[in-house]
N, C-alpha and C positions, 0 to 999 in steps of 0.2 A: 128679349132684352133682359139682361140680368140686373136685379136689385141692387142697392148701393149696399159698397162694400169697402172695407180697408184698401187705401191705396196703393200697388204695387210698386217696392223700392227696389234697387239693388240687393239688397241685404234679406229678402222675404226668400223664404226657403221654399221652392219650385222643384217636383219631379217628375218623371213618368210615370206609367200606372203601373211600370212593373219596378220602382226605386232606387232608379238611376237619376240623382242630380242635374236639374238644369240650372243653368248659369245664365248671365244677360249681358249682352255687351251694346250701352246707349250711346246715343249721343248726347242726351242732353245734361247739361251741368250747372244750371240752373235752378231749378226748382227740386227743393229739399224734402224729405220729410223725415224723422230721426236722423237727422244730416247725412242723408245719402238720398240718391238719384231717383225720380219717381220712374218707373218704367211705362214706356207708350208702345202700340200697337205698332208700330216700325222696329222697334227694337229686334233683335238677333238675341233669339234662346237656345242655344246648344245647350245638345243634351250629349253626357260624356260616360261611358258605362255600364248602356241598356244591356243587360243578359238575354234580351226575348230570343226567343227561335223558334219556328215555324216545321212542323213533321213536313219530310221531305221523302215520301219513297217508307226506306228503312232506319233513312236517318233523321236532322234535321239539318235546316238551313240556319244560317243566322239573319237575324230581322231587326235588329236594333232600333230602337228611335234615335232618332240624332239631331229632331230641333221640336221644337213648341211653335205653331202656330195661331196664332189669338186673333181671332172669328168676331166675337164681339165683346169689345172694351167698352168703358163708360160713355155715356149717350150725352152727357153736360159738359165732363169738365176735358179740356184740353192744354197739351203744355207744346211750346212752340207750332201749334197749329195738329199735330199729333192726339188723337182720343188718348187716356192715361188708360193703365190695365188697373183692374179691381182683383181682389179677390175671388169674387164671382164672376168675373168673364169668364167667357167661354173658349176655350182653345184647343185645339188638337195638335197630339204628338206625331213623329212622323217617321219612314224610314228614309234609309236615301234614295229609295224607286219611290217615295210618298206617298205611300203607302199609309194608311189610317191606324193609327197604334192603340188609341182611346185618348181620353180627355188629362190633361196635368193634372198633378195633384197640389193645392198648395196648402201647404204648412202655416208656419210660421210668418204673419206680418206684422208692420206697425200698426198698434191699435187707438192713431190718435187721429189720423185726419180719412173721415169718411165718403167716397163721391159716387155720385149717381152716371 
């Protein structure tokens, strides 16, 4: 279970391990934190841009992440019934056979409302 940590907005800067941008597209429009959207563990992460590729033979193949999957989000706090994503959740990236890519990386969040 991970530590309490910044809670995951729309606007927190999310990538794969290899620095390709994830995005979030929520539902919820509700609950704010720097006036943008908290993001919850239902939410949809695409990921746009992965470069990875996998030695294939003599060549390679392409293996892209193309979403974020989040494993375990906050243990307390909840928004429309949804656990909210932490900075320290845990999540893996993915390709489109899902295939395991490694863990997001997150950047940049709001550093005013903290949850467990």
């Amino acid at each position: 279970m991970p530590g309490p940590g910044p809670a995951l907005h729309v606007g927190a800067v999310v990538s794969c391990p290899h620095g390709a941008p994830a995005t979030v597209v929520t539902a919820n429009a509700r609950v704010l934190v720097s006036g943008q959207p908290v993001t919850v563990v239902a939410d949809v992460h695409p990921v746009a841009g992965c470069p990875f590729q996998i030695p294939v033979g003599a060549g390679t193949k392409p293996q892209p992440c193309v979403q974020v999957r989040w494993l375990v989000p906050a243990a307390r706090v909840t928004v429309m019934g949804q656990p909210v994503l932490t900075a320290t959740s845990t999540g893996l990236c993915q390709s489109v056979e899902q295939i395991p890519q490694g863990a997001p990386v997150v950047g940049v969040v709001q550093p005013r409302v903290v949850v467990t």
